[in-house]
DSSP file (Angstrom, degrees, kcal/mol; ACC not computed):
  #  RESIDUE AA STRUCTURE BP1 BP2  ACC     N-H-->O    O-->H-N    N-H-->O    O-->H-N    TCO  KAPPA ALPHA  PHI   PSI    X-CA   Y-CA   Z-CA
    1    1 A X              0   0    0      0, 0.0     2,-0.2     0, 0.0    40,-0.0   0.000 360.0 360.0 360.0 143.8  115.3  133.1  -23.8
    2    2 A X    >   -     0   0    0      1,-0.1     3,-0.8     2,-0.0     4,-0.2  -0.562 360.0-111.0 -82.4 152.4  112.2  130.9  -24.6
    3    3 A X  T 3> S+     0   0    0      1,-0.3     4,-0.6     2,-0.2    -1,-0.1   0.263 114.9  73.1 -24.3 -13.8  111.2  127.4  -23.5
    4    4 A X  T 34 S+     0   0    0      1,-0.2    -1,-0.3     2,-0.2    -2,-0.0   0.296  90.9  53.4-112.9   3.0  111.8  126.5  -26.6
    5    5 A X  T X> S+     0   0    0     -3,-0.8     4,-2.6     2,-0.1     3,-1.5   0.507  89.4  77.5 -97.6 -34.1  115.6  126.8  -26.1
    6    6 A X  T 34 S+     0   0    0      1,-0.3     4,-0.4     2,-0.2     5,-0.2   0.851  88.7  52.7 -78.9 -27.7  115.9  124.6  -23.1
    7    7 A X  T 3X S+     0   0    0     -4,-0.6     4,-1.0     2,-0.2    -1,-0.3   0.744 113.0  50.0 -78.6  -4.0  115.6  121.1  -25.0
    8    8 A X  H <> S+     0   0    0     -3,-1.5     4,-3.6     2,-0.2     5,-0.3   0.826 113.0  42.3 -88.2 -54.1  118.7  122.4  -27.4
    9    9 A X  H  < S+     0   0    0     -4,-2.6     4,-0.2     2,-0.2    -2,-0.2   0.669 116.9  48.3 -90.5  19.4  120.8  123.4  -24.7
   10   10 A X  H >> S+     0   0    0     -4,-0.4     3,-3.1    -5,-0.3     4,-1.8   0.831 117.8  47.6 -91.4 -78.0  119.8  119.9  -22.6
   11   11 A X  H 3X S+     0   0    0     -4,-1.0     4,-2.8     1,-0.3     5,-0.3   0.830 106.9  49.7 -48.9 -43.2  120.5  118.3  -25.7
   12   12 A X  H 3X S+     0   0    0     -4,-3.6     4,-2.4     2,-0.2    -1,-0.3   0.774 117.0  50.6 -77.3  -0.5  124.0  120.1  -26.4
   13   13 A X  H <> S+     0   0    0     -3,-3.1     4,-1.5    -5,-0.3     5,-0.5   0.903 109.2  44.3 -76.3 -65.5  124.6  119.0  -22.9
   14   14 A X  H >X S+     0   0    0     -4,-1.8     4,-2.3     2,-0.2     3,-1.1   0.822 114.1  49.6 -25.5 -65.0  123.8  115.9  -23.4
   15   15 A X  H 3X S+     0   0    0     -4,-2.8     4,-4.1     1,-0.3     5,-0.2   0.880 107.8  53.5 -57.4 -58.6  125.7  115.7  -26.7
   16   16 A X  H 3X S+     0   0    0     -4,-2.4     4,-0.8    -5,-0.3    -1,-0.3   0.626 106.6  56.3 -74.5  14.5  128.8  117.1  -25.2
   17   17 A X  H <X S+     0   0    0     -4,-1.5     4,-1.0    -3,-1.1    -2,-0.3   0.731 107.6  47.9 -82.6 -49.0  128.3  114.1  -22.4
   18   18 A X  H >< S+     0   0    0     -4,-2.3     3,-1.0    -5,-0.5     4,-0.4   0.951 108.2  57.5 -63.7 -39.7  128.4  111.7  -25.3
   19   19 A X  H 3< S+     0   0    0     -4,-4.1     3,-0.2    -5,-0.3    -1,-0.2   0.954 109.8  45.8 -42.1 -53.0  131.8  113.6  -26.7
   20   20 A X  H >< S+     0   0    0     -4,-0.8     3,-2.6    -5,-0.2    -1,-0.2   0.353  76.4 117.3 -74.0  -7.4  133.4  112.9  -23.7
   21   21 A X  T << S+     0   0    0     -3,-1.0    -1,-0.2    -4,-1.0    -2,-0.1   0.740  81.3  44.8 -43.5 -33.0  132.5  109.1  -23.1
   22   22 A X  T 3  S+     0   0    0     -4,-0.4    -1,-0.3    -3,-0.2    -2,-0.1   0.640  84.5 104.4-105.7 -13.9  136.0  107.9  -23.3
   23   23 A X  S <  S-     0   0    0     -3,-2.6     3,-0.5     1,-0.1    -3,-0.0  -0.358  83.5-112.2 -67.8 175.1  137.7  110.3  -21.2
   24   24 A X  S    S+     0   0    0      1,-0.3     2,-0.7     2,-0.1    -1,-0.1   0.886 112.9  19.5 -63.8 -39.8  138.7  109.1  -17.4
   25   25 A X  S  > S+     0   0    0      1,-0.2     4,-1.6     2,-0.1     5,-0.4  -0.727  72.1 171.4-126.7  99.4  136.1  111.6  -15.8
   26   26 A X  H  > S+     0   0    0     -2,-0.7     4,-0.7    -3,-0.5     5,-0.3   0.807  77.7  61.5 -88.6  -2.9  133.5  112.6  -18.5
   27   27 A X  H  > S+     0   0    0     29,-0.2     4,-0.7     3,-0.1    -1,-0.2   0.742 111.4  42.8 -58.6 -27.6  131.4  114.2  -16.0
   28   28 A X  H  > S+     0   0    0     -3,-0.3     4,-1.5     2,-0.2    -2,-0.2   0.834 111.0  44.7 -43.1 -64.5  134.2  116.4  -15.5
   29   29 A X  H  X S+     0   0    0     -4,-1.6     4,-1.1     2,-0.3     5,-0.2   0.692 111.6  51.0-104.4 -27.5  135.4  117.1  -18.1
   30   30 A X  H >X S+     0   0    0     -4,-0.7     4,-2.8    -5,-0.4     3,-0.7   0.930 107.8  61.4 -71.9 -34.3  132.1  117.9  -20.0
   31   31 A X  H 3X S+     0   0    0     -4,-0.7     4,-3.5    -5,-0.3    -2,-0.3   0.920 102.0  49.4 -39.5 -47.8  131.5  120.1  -16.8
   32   32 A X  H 3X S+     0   0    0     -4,-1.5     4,-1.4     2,-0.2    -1,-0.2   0.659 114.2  49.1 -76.3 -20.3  134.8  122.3  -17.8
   33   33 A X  H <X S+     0   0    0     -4,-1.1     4,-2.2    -3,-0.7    -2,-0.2   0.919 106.6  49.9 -93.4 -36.3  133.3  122.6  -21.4
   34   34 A X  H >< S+     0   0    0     -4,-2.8     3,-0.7     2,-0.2    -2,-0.2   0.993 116.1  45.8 -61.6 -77.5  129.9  123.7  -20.4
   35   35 A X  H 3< S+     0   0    0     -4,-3.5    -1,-0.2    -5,-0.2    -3,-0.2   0.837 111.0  51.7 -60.4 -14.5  131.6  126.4  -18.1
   36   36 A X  H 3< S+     0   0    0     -4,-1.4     2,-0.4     1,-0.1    -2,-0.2   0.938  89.2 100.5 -79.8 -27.8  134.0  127.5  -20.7
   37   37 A X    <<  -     0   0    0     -4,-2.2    -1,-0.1    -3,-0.7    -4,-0.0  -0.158  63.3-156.6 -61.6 126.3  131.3  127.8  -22.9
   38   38 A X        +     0   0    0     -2,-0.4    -1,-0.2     2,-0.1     2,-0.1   0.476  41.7 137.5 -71.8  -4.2  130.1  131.6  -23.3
   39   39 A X        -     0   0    0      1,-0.1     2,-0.3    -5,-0.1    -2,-0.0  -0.341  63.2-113.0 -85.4 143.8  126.9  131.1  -24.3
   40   40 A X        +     0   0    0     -2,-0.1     2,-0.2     1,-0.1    -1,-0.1  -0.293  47.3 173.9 -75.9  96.4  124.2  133.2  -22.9
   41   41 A X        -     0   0    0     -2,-0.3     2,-0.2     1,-0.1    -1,-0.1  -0.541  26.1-125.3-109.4 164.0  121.8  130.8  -20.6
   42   42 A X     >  -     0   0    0     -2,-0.2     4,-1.5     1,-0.1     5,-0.3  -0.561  34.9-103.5-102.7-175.5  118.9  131.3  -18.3
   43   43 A X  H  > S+     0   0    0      1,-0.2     4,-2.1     2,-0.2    -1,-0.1   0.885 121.8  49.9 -65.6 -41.6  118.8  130.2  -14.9
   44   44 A X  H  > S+     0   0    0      1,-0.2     4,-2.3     2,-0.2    -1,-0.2   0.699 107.8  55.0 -59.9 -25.9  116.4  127.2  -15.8
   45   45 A X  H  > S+     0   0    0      2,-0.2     4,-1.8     3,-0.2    -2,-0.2   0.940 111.4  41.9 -77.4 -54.8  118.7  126.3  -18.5
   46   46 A X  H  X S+     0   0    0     -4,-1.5     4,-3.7     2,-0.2     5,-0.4   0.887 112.5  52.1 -70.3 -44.2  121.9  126.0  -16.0
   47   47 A X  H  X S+     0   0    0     -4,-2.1     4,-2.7    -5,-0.3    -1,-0.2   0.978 112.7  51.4 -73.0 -38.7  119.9  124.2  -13.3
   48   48 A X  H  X S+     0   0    0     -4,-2.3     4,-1.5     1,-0.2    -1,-0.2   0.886 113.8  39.3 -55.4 -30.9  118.9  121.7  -16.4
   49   49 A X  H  X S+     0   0    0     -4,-1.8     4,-1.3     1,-0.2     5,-0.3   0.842 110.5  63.4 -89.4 -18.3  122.4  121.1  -17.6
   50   50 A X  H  X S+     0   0    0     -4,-3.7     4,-1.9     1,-0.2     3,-0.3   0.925 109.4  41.4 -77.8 -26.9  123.6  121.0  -13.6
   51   51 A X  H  X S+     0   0    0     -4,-2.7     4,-0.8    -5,-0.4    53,-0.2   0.974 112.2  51.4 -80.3 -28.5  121.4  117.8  -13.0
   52   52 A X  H  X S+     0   0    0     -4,-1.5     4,-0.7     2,-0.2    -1,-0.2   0.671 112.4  45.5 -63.0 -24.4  122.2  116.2  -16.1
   53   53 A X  H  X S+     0   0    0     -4,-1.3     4,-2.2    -3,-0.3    -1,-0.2   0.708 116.6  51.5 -77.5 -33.7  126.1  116.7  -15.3
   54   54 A X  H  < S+     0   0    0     -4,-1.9    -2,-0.2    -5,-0.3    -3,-0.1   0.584 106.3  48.0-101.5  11.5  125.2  115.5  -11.9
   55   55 A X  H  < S+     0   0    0     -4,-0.8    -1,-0.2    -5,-0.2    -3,-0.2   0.729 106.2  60.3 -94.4 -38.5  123.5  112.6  -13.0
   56   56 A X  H >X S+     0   0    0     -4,-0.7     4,-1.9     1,-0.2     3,-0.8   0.810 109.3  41.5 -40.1 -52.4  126.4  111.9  -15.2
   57   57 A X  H 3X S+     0   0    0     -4,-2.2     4,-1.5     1,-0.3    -1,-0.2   0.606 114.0  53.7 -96.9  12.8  128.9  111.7  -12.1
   58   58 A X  H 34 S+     0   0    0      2,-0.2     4,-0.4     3,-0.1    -1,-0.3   0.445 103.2  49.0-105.8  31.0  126.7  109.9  -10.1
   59   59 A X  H <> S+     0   0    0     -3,-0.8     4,-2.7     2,-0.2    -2,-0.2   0.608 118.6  44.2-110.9 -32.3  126.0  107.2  -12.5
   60   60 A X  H  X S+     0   0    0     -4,-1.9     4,-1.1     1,-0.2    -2,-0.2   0.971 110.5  53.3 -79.9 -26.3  130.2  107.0  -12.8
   61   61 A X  H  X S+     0   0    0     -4,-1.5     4,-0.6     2,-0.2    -1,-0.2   0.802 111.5  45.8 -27.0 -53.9  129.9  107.3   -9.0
   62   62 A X  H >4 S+     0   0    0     -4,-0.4     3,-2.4     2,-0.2    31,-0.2   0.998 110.8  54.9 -58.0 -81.9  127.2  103.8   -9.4
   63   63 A X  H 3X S+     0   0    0     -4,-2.7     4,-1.9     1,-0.3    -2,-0.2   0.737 103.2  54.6 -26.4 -70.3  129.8  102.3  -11.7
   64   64 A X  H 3X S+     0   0    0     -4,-1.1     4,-1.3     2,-0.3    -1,-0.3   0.540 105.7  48.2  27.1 -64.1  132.4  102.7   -9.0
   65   65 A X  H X< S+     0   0    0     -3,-2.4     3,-1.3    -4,-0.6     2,-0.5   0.652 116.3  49.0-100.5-124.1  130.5  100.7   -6.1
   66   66 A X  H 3> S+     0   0    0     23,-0.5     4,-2.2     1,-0.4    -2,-0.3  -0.066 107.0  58.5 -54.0 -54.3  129.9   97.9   -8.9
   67   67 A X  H 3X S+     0   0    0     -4,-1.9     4,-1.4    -2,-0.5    -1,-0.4   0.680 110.9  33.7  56.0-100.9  133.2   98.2   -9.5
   68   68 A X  H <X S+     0   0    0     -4,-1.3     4,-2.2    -3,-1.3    -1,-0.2   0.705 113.4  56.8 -37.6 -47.7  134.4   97.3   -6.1
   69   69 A X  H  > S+     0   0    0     -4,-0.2     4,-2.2     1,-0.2    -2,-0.3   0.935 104.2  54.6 -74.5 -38.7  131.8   95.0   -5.3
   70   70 A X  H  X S+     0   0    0     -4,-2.2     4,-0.6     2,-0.2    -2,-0.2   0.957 111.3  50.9 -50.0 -62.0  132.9   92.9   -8.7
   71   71 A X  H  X S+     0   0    0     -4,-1.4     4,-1.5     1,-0.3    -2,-0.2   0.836 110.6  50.7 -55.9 -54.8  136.6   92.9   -7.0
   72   72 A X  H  X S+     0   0    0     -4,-2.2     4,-1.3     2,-0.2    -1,-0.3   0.697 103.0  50.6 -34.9 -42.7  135.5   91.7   -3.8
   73   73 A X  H  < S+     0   0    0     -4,-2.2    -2,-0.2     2,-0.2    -1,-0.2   0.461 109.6  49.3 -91.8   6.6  134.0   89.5   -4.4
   74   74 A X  H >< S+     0   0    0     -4,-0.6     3,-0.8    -5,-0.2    -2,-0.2   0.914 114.1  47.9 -83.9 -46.1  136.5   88.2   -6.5
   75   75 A X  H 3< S+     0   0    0     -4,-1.5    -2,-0.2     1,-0.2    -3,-0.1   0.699 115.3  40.4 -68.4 -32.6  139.1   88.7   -3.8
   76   76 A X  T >< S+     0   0    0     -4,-1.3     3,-1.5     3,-0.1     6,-0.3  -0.256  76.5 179.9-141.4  58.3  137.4   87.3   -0.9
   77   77 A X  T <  S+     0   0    0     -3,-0.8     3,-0.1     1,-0.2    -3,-0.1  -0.274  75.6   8.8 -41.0 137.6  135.3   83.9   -1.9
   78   78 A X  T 3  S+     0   0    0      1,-0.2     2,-0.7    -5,-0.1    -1,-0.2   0.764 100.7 132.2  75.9  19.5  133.4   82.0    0.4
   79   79 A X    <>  -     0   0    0     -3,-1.5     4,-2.1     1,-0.1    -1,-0.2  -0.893  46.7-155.4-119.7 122.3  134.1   85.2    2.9
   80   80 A X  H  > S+     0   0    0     -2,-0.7     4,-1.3     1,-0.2     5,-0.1   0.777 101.8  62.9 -78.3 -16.1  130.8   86.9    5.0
   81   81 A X  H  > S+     0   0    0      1,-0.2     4,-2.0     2,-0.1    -1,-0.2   0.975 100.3  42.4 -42.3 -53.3  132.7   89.5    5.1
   82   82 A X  H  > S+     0   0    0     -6,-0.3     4,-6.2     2,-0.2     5,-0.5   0.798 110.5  54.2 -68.0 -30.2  132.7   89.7    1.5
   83   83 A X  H  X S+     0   0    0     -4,-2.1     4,-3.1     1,-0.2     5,-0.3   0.986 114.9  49.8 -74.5 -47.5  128.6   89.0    1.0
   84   84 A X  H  X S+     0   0    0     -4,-1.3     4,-3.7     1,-0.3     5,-0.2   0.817 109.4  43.7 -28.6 -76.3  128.4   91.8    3.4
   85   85 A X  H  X S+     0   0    0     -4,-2.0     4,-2.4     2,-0.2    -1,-0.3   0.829 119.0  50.3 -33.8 -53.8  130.8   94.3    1.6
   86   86 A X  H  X S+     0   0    0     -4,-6.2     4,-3.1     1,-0.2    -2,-0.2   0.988 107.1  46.9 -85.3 -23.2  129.0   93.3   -1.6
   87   87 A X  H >X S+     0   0    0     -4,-3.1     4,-1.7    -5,-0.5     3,-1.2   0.985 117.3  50.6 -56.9 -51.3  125.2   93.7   -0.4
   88   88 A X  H 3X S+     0   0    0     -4,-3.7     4,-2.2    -5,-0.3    -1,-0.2   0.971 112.2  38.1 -48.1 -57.9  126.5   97.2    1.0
   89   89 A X  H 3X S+     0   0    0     -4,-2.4     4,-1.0     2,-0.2   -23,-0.5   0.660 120.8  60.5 -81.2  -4.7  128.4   98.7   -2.3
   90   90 A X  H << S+     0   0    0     -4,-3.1     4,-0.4    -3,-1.2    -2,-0.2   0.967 110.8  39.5 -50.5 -68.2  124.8   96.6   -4.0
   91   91 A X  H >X S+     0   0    0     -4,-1.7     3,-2.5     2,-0.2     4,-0.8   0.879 115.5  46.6 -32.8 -78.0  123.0   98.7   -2.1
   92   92 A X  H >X S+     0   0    0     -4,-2.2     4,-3.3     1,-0.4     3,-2.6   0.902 113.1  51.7 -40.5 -73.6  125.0  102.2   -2.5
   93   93 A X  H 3X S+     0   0    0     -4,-1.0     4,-1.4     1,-0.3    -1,-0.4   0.533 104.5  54.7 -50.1 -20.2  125.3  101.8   -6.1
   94   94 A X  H <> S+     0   0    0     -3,-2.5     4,-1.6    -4,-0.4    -1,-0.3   0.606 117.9  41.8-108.7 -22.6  121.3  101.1   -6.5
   95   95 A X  H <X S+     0   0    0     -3,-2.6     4,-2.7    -4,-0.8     5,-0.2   0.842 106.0  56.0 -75.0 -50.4  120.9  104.4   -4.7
   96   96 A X  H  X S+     0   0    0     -4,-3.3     4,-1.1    -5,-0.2    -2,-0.2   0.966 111.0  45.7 -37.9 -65.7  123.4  106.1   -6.3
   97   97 A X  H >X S+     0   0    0     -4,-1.4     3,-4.3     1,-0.2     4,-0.8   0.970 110.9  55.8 -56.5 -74.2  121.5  105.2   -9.9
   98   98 A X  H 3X S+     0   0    0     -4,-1.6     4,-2.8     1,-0.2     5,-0.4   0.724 107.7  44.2 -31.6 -42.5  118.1  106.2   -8.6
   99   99 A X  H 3< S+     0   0    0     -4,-2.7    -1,-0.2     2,-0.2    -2,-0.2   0.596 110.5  54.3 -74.7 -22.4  119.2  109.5   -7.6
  100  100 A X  H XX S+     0   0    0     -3,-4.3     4,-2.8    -4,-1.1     3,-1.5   0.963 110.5  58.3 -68.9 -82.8  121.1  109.7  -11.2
  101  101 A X  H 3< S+     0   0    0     -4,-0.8     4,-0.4     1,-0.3    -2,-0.2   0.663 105.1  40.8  32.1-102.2  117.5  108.9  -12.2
  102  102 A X  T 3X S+     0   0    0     -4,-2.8     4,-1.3     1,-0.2    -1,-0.3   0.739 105.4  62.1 -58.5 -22.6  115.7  111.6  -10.8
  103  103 A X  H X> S+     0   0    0     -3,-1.5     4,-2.9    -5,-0.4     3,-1.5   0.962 108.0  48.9 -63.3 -48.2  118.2  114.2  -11.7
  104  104 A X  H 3< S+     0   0    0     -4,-2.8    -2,-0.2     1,-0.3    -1,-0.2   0.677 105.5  57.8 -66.2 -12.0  117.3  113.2  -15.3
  105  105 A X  H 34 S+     0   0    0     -4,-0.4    -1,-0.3     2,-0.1    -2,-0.2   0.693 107.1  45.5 -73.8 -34.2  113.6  113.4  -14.7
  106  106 A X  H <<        0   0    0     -3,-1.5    -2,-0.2    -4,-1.3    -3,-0.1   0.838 360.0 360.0 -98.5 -29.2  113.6  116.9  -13.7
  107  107 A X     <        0   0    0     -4,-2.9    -1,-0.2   -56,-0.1    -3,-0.1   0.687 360.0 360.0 -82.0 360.0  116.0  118.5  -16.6
C-alpha cells in the first residue's frame, strides 16, 4: 500500500471516532469497529489508527479527572483537602491531554 493511503484510513478512523461520539465509551467501541474491519492495512497504517484511538481514550480518560475535580469541588467547599484533590486531578487531566496531543501529532 502507498503513503498515499495512510491519510484515508487516519481519516476513516477518525470519521468512525466521530460516528461513535455519543456512545458511553467511543474509544471503545470505535476500537471494536476498526478490528472488525477486514480491510487490508500496513503496519504504519495500524500504528496510525492505534494513536489516534489512544488519543481518543485518553482525552475521555482527561474528561474523567475534570470530571471529578468539578464534583469535588462541589462537594467539599472551603475544604484544603479539596483545593488539593482538585490541583491533583488539574494536574492529571493536563497530562493526560498532552499526551492525547502527541499521539495525534505522530498519526
Amino acid at each position: 500500500m502507498s503513503e498515499q493511503q495512510t491519510p484515508t484510513w487516519v481519516d476513516d478512523v477518525r470519521a468512525a471516532l466521530a460516528f461513535n461520539a455519543a456512545a458511553e465509551h467511543t474509544a471503545l467501541i470505535t476500537l471494536r469497529d476498526v478490528l472488525l474491519d477486514d480491510a487490508s492495512r500496513t503496519p504504519e497504517q495500524a500504528l496510525a489508527a492505534a494513536r489516534i484511538l489512544l488519543a481518543a481514550h485518553a482525552r475521555e480518560l482527561a474528561a474523567d479527572a475534570a470530571e471529578h475535580r468539578s464534583a469535588v469541588n462541589e462537594d467539599m467547599r472551603g475544604n484544603r483537602a479539596r483545593v488539593n484533590t482538585c490541583h491533583g486531578m488539574r494536574l492529571a487531566e493536563l497530562r493526560i491531554t498532552r499526551h492525547a496531543n502527541r499521539l495525534d501529532e505522530q498519526s
